[in-house]
Jmol script that loads the backbone (N, CA, C; Angstrom):
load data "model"
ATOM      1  N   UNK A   1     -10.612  44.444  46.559  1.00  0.00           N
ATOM      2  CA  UNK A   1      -9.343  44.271  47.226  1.00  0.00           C
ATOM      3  C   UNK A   1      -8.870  42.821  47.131  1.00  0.00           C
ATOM      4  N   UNK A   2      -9.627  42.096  47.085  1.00  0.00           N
ATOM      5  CA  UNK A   2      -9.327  40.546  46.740  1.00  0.00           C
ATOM      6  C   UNK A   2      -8.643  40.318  45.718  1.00  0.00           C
ATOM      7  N   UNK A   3      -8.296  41.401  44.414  1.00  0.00           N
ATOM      8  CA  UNK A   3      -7.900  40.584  43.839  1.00  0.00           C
ATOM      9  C   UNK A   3      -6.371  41.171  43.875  1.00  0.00           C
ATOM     10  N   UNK A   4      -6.652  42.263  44.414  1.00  0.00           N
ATOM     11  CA  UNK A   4      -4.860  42.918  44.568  1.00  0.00           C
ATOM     12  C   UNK A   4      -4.574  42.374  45.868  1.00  0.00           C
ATOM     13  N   UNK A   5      -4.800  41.449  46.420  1.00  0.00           N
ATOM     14  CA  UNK A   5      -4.282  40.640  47.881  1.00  0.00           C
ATOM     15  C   UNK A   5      -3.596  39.632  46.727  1.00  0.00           C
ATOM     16  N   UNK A   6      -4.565  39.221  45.593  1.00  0.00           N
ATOM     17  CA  UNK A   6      -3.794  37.780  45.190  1.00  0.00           C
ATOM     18  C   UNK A   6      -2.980  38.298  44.080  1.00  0.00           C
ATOM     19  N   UNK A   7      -2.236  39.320  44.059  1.00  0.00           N
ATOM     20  CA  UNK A   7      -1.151  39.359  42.935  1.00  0.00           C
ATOM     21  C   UNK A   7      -0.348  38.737  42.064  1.00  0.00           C
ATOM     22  N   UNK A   8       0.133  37.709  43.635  1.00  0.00           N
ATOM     23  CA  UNK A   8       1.085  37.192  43.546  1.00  0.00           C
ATOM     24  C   UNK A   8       0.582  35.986  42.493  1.00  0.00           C
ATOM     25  N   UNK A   9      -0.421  35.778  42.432  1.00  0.00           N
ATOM     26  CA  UNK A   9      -1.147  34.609  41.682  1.00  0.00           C
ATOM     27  C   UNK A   9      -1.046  34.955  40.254  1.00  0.00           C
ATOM     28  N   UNK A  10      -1.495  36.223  40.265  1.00  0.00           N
ATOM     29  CA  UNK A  10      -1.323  36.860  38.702  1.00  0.00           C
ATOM     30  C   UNK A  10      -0.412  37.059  38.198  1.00  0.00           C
ATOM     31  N   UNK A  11       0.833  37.282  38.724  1.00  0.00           N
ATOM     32  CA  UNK A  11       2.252  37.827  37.841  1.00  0.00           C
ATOM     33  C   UNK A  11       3.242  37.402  38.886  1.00  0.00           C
ATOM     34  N   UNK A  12       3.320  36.195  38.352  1.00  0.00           N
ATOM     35  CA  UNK A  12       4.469  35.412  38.865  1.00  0.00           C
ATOM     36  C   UNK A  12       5.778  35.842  38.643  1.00  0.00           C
ATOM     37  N   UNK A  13       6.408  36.477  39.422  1.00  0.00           N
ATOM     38  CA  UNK A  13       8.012  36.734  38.782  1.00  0.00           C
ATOM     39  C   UNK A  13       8.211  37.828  37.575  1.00  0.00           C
ATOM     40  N   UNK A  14       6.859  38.505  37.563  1.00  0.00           N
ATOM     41  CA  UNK A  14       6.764  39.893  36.394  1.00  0.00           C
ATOM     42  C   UNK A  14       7.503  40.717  37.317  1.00  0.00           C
ATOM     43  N   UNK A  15       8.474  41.790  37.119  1.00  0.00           N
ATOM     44  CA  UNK A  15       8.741  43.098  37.296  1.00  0.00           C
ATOM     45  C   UNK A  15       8.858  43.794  35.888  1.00  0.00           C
ATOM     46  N   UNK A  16       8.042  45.274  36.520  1.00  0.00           N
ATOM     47  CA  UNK A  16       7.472  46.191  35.418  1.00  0.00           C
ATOM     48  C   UNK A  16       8.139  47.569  35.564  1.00  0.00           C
ATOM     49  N   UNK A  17       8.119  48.291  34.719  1.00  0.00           N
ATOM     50  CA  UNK A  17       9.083  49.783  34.828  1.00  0.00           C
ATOM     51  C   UNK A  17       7.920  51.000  35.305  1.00  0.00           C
ATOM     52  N   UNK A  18       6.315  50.476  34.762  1.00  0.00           N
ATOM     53  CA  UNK A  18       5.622  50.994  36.000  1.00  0.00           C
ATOM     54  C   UNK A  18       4.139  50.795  36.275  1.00  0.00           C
ATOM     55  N   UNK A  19       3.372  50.929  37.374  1.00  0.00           N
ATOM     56  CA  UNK A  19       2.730  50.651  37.340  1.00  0.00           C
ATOM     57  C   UNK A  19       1.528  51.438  37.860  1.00  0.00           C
ATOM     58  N   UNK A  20       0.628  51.244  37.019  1.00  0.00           N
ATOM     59  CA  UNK A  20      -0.647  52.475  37.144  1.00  0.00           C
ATOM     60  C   UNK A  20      -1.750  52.065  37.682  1.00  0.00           C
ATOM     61  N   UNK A  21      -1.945  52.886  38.738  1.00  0.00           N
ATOM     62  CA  UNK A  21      -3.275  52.487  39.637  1.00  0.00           C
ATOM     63  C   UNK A  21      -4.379  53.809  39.495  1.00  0.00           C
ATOM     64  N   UNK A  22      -5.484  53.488  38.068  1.00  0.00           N
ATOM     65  CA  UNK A  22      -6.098  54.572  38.591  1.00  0.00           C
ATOM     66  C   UNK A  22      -7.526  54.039  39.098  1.00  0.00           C
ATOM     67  N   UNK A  23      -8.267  54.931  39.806  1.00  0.00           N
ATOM     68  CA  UNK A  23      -9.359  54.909  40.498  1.00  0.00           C
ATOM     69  C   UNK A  23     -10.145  55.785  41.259  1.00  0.00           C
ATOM     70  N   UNK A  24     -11.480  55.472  41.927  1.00  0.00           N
ATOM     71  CA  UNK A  24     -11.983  56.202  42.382  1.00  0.00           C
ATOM     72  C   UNK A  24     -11.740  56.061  44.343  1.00  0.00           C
ATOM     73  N   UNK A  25     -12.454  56.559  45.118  1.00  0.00           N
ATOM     74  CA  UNK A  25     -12.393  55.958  46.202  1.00  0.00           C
ATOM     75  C   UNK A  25     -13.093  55.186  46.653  1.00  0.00           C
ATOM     76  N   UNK A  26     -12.913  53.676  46.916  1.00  0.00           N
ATOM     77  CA  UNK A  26     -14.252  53.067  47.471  1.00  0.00           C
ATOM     78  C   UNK A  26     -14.670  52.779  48.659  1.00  0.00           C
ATOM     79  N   UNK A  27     -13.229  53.286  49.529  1.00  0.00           N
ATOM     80  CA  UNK A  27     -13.653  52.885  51.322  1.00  0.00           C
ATOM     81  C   UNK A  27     -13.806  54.512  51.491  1.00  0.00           C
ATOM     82  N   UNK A  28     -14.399  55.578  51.570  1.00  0.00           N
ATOM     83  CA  UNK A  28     -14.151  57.051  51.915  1.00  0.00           C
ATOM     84  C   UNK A  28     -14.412  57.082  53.438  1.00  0.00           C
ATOM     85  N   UNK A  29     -15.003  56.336  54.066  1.00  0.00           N
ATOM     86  CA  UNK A  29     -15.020  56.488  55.890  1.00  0.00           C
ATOM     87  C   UNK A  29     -13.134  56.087  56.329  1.00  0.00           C
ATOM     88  N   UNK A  30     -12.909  56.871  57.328  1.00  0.00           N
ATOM     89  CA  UNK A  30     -11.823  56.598  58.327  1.00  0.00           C
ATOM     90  C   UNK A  30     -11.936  55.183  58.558  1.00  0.00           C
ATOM     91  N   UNK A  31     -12.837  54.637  58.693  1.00  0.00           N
ATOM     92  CA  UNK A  31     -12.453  53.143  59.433  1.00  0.00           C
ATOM     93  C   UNK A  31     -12.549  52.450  58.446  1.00  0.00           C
ATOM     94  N   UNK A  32     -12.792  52.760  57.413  1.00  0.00           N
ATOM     95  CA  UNK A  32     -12.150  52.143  56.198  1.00  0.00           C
ATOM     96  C   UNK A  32     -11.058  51.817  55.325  1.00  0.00           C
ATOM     97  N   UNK A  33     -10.178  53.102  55.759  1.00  0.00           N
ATOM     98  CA  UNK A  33      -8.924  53.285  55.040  1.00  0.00           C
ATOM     99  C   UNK A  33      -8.139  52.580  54.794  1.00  0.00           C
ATOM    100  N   UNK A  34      -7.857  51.415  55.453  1.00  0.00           N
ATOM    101  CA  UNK A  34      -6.899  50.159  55.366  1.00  0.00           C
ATOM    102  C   UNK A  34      -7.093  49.037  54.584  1.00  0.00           C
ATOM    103  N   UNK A  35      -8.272  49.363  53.786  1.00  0.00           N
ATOM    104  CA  UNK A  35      -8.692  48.806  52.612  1.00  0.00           C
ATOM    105  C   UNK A  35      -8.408  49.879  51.307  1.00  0.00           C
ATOM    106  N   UNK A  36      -7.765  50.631  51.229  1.00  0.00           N
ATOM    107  CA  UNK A  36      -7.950  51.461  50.089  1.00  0.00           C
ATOM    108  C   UNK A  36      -6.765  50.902  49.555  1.00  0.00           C
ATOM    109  N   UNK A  37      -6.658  50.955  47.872  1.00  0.00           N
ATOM    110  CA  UNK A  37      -5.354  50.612  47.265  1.00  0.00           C
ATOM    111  C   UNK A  37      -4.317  51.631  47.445  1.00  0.00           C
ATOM    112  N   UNK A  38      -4.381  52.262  48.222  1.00  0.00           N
ATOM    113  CA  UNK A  38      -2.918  53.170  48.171  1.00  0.00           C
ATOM    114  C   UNK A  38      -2.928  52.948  49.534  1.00  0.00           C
ATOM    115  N   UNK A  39      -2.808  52.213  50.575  1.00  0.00           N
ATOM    116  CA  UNK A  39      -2.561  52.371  51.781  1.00  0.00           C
ATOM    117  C   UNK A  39      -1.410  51.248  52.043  1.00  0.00           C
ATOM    118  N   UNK A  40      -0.517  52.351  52.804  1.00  0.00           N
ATOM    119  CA  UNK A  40       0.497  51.263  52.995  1.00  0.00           C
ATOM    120  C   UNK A  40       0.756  49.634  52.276  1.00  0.00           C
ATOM    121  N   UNK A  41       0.395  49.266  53.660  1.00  0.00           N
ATOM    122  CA  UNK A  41      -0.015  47.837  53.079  1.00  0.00           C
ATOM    123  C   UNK A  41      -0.041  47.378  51.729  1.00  0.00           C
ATOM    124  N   UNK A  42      -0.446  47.641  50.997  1.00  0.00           N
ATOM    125  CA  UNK A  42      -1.066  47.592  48.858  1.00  0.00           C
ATOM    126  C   UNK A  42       0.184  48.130  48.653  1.00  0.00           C
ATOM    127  N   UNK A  43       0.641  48.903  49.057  1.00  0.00           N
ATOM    128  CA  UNK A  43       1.707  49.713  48.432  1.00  0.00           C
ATOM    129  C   UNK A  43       3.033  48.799  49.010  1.00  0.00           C
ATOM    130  N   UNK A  44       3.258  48.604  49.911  1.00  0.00           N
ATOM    131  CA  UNK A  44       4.222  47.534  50.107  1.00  0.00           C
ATOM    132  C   UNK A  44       3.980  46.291  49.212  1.00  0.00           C
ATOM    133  N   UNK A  45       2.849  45.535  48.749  1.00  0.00           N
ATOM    134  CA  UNK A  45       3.216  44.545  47.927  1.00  0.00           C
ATOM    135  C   UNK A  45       3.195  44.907  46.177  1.00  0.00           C
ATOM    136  N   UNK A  46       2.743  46.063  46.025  1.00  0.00           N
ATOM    137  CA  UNK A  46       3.510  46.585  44.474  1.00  0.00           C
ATOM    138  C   UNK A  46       4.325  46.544  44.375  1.00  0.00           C
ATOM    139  N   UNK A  47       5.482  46.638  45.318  1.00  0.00           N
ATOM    140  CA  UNK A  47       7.009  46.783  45.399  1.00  0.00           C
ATOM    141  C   UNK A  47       7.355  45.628  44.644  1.00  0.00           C
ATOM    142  N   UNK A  48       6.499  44.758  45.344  1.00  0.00           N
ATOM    143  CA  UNK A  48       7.483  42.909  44.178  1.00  0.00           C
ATOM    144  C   UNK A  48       7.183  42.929  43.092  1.00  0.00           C
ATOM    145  N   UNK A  49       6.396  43.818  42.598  1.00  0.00           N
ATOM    146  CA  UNK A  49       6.309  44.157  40.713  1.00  0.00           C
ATOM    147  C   UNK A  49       6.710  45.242  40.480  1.00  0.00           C
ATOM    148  N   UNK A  50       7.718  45.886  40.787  1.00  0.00           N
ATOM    149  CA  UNK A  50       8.532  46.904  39.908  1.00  0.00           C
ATOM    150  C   UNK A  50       9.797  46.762  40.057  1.00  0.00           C
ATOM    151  N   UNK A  51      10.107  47.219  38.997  1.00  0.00           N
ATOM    152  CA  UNK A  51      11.577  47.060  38.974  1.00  0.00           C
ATOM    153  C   UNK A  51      12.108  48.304  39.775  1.00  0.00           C
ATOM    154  N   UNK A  52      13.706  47.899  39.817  1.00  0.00           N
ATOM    155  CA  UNK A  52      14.528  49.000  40.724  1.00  0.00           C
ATOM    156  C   UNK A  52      13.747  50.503  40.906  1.00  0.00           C
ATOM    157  N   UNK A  53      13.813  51.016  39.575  1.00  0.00           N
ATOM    158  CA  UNK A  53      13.558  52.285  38.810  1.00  0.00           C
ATOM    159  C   UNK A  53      12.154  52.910  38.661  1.00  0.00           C
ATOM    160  N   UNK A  54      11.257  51.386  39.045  1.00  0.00           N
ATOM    161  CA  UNK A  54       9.774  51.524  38.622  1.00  0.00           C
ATOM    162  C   UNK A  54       9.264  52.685  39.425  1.00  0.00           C
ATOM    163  N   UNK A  55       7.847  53.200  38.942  1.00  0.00           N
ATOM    164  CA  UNK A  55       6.912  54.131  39.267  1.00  0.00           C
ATOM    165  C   UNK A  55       5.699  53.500  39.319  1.00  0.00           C
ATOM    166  N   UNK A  56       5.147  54.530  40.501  1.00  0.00           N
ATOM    167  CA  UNK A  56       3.472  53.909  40.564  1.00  0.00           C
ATOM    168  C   UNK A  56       3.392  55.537  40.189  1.00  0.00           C
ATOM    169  N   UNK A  57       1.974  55.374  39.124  1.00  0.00           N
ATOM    170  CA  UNK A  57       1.556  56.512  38.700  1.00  0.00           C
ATOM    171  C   UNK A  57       0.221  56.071  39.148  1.00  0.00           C
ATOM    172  N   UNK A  58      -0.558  57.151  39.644  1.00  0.00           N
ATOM    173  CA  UNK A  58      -1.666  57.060  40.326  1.00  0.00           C
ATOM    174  C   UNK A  58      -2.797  57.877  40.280  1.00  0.00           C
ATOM    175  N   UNK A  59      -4.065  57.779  39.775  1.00  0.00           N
ATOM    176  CA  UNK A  59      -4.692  58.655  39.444  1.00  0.00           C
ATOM    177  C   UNK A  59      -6.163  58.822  40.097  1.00  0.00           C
ATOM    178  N   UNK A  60      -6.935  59.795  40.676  1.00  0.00           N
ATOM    179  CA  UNK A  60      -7.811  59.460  41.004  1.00  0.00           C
ATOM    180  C   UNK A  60      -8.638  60.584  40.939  1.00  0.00           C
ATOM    181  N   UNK A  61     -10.245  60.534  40.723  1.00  0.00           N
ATOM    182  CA  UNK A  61     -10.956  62.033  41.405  1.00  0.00           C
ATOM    183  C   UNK A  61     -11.444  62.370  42.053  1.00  0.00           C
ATOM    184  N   UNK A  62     -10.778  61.586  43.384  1.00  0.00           N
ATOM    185  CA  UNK A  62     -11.137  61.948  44.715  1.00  0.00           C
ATOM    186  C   UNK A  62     -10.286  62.808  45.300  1.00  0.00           C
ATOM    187  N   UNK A  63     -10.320  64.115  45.672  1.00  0.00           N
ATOM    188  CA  UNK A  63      -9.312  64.609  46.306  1.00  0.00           C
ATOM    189  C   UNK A  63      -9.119  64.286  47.788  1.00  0.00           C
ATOM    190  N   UNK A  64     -10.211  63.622  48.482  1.00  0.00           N
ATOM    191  CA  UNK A  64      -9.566  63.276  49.883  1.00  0.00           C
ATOM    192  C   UNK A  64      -8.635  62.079  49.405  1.00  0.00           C
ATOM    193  N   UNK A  65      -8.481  61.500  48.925  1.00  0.00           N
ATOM    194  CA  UNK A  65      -7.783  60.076  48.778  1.00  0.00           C
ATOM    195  C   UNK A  65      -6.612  60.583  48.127  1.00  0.00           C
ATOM    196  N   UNK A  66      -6.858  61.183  47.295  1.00  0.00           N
ATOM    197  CA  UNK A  66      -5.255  61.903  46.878  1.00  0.00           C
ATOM    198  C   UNK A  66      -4.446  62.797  47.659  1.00  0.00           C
ATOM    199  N   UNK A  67      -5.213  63.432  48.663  1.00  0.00           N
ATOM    200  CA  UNK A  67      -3.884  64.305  50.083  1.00  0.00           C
ATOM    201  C   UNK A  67      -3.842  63.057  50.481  1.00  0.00           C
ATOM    202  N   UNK A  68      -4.742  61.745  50.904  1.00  0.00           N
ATOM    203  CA  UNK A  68      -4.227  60.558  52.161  1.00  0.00           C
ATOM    204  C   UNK A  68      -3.502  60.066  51.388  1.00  0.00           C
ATOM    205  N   UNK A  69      -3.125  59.731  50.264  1.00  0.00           N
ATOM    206  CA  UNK A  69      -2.566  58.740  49.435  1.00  0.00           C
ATOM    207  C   UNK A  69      -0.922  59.608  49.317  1.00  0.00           C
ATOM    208  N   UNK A  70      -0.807  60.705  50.388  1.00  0.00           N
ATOM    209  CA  UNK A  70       0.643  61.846  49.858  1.00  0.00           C
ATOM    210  C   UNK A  70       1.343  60.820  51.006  1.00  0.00           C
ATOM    211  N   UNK A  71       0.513  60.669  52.355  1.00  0.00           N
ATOM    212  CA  UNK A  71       0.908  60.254  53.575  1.00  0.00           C
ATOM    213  C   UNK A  71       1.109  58.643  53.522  1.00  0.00           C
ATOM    214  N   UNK A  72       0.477  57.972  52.504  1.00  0.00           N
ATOM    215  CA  UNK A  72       0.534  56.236  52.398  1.00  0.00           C
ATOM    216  C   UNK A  72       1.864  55.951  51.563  1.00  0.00           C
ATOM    217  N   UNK A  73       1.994  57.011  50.662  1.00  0.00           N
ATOM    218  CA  UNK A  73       3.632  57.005  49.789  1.00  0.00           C
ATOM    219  C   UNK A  73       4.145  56.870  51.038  1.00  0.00           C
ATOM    220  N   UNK A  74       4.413  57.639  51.461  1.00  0.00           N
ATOM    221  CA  UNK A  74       5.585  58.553  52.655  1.00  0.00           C
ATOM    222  C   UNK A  74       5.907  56.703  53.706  1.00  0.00           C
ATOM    223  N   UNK A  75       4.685  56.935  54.330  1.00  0.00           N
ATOM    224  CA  UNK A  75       4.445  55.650  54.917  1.00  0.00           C
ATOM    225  C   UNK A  75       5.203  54.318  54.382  1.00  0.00           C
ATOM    226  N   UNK A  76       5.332  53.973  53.183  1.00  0.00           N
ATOM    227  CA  UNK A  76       5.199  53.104  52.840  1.00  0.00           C
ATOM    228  C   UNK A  76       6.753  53.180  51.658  1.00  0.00           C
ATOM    229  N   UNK A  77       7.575  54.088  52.121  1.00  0.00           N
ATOM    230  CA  UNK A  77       9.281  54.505  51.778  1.00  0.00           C
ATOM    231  C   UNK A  77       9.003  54.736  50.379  1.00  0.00           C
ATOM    232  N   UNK A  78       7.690  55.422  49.891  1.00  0.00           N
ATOM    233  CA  UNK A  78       7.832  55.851  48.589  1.00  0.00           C
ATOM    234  C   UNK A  78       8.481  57.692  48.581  1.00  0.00           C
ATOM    235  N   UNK A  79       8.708  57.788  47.032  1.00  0.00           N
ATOM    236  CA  UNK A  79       8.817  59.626  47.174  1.00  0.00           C
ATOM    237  C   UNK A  79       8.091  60.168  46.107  1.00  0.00           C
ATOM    238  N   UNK A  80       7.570  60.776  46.546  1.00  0.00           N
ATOM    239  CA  UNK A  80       5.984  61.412  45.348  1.00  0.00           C
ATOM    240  C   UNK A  80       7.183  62.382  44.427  1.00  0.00           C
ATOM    241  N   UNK A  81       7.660  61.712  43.492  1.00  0.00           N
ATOM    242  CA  UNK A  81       8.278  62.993  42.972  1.00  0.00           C
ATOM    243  C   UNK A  81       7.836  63.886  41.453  1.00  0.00           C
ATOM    244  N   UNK A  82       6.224  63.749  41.817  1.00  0.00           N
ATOM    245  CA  UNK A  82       5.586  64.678  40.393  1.00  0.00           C
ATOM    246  C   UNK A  82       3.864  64.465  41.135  1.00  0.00           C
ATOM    247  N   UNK A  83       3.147  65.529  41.219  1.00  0.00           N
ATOM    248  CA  UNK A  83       1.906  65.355  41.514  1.00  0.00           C
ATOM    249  C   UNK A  83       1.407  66.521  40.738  1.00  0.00           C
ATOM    250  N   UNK A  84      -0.122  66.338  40.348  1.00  0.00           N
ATOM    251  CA  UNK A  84      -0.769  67.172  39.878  1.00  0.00           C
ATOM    252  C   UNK A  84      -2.363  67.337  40.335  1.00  0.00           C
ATOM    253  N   UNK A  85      -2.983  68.387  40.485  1.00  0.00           N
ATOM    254  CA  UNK A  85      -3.942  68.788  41.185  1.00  0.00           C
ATOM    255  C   UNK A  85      -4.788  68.542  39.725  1.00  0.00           C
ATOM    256  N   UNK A  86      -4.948  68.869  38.740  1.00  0.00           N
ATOM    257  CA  UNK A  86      -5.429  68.893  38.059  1.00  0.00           C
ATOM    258  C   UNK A  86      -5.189  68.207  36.451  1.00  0.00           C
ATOM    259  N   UNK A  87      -5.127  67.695  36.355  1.00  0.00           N
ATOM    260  CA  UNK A  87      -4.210  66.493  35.002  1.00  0.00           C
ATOM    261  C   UNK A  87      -5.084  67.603  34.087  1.00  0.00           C
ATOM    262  N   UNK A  88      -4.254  67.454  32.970  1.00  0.00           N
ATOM    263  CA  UNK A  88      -4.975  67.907  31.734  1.00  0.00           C
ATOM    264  C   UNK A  88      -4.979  66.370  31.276  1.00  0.00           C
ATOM    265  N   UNK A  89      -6.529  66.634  30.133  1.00  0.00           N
ATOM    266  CA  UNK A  89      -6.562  65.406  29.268  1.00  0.00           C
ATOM    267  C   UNK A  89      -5.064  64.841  28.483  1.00  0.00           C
ATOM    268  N   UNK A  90      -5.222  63.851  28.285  1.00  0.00           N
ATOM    269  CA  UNK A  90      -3.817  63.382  27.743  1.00  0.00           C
ATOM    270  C   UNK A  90      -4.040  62.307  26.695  1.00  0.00           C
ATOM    271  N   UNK A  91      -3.915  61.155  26.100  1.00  0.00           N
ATOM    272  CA  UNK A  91      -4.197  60.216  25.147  1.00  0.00           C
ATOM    273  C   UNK A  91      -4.205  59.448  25.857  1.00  0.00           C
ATOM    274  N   UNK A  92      -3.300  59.389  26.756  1.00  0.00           N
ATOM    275  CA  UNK A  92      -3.574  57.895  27.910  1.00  0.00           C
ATOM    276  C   UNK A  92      -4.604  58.012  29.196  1.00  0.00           C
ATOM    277  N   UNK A  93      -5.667  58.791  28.801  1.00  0.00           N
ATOM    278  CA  UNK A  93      -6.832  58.579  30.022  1.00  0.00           C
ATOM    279  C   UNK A  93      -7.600  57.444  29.667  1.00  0.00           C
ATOM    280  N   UNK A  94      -7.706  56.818  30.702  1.00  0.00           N
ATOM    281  CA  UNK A  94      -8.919  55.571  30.912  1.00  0.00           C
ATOM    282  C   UNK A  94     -10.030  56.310  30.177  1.00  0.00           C
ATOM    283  N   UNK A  95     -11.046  55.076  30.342  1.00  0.00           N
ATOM    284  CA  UNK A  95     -12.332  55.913  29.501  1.00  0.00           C
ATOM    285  C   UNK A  95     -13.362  56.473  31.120  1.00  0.00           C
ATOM    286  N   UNK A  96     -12.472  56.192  31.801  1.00  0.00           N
ATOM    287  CA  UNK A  96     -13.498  56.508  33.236  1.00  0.00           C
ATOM    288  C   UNK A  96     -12.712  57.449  33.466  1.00  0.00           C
ATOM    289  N   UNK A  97     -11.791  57.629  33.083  1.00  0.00           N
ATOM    290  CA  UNK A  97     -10.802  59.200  33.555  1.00  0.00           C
ATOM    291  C   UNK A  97     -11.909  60.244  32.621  1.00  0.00           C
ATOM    292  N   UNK A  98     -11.702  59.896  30.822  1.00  0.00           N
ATOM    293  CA  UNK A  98     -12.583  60.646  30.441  1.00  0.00           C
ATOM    294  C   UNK A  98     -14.108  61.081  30.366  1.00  0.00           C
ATOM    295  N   UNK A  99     -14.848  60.270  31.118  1.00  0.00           N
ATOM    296  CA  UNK A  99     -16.171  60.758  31.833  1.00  0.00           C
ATOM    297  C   UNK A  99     -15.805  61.254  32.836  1.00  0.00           C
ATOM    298  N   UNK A 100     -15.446  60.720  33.803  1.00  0.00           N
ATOM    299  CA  UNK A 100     -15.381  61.719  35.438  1.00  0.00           C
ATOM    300  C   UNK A 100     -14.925  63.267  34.874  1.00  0.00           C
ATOM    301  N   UNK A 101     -13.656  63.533  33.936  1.00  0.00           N
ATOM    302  CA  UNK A 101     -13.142  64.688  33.981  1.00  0.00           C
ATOM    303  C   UNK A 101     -14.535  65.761  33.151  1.00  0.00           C
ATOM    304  N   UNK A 102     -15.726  65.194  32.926  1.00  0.00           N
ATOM    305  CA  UNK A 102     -16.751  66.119  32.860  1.00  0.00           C
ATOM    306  C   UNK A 102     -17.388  66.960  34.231  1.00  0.00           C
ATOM    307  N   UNK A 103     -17.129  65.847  35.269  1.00  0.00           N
ATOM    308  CA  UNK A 103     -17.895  66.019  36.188  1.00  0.00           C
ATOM    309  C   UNK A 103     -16.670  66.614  37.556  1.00  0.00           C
ATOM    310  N   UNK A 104     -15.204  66.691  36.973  1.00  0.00           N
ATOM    311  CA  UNK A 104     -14.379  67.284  38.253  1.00  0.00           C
ATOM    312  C   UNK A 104     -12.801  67.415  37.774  1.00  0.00           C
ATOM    313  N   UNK A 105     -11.692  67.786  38.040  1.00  0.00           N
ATOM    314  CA  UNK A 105     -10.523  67.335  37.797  1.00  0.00           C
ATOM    315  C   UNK A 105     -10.206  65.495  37.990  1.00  0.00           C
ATOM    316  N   UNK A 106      -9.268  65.096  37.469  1.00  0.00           N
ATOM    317  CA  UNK A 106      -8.297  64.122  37.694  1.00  0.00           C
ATOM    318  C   UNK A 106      -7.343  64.297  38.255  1.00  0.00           C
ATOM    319  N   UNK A 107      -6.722  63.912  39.637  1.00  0.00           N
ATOM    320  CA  UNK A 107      -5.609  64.209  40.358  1.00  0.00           C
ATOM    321  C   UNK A 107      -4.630  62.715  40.082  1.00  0.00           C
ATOM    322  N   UNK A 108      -2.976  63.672  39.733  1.00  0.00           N
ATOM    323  CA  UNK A 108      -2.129  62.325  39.529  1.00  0.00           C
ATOM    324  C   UNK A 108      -0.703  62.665  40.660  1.00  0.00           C
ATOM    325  N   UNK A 109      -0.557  61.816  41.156  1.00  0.00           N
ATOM    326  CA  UNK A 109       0.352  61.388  41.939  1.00  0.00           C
ATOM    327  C   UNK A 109       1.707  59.843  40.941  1.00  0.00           C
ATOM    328  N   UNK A 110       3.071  60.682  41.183  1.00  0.00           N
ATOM    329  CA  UNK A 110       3.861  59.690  40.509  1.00  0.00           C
ATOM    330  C   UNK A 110       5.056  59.587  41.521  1.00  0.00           C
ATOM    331  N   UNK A 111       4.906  58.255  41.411  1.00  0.00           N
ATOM    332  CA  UNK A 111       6.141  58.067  43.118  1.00  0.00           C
ATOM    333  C   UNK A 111       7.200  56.648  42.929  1.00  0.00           C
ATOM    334  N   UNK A 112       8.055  56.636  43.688  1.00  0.00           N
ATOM    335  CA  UNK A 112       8.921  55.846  43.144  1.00  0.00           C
ATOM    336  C   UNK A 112       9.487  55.633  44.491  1.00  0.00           C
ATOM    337  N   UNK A 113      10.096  54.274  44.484  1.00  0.00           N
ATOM    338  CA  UNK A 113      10.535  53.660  45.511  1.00  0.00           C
ATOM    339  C   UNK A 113      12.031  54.333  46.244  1.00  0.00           C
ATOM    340  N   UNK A 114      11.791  54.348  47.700  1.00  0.00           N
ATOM    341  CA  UNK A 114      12.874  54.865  48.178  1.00  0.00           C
ATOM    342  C   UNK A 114      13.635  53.945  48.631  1.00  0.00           C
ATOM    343  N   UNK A 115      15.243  54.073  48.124  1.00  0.00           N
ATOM    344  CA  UNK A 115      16.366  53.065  48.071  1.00  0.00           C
ATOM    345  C   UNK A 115      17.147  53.221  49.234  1.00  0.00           C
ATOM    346  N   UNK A 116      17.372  54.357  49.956  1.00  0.00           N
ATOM    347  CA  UNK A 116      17.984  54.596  50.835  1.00  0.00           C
ATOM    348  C   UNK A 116      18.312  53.291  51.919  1.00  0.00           C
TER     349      UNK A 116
END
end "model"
wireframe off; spacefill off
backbone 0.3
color backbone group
């Protein structure tokens, strides 16, 4: 989490059309959750790297973190507008997408900032 606190250090004045967070879960206890990269919070400072239009595409094979991660969009004035329970392989899987998907689905969540 340290190093997505210091973003701002890394991409000075970058806005991107989108941006992909995939992963596993690494806080899975409740009193952990406020450390996870899709929680509010994280998700409010992606906002200063995307552009108007941008998307967070989000991938993970945890399915508890992917229903909490429906409620951290919501939370956090995003709109999930494409999710999938089950990704099929694609050319753009990580190489950790393509081991895990031996061992379970890949769940993707694609959400985009609400302008309202």
């Amino acid at each position: 989490m340290d190093d997505a606190e210091k973003l701002n250090e890394y991409l000075v004045d970058v806005k991107v059309d989108n941006l992909h967070l995939n992963f596993s879960d690494p806080w899975p206890k409740k009193k952990h959750h406020k450390r996870r990269l899709t929680y509010p919070t994280m998700l409010n400072q992606y906002k200063n790297y995307l552009k108007k239009d941008g998307k967070i595409i989000f991938r993970t094979d945890h399915a508890d973190l992917f229903v909490d991660s429906f409620q951290y969009f919501n939370e956090a004035s995003f709109i999930v507008s494409d999710c999938n329970w089950a990704l099929a392989p694609s050319d753009y899987m990580t190489e950790y997408e393509v081991k895990k998907r031996v061992s379970g689905p890949i769940y993707q969540l694609i959400a985009e900032q609400n302008h309202d």
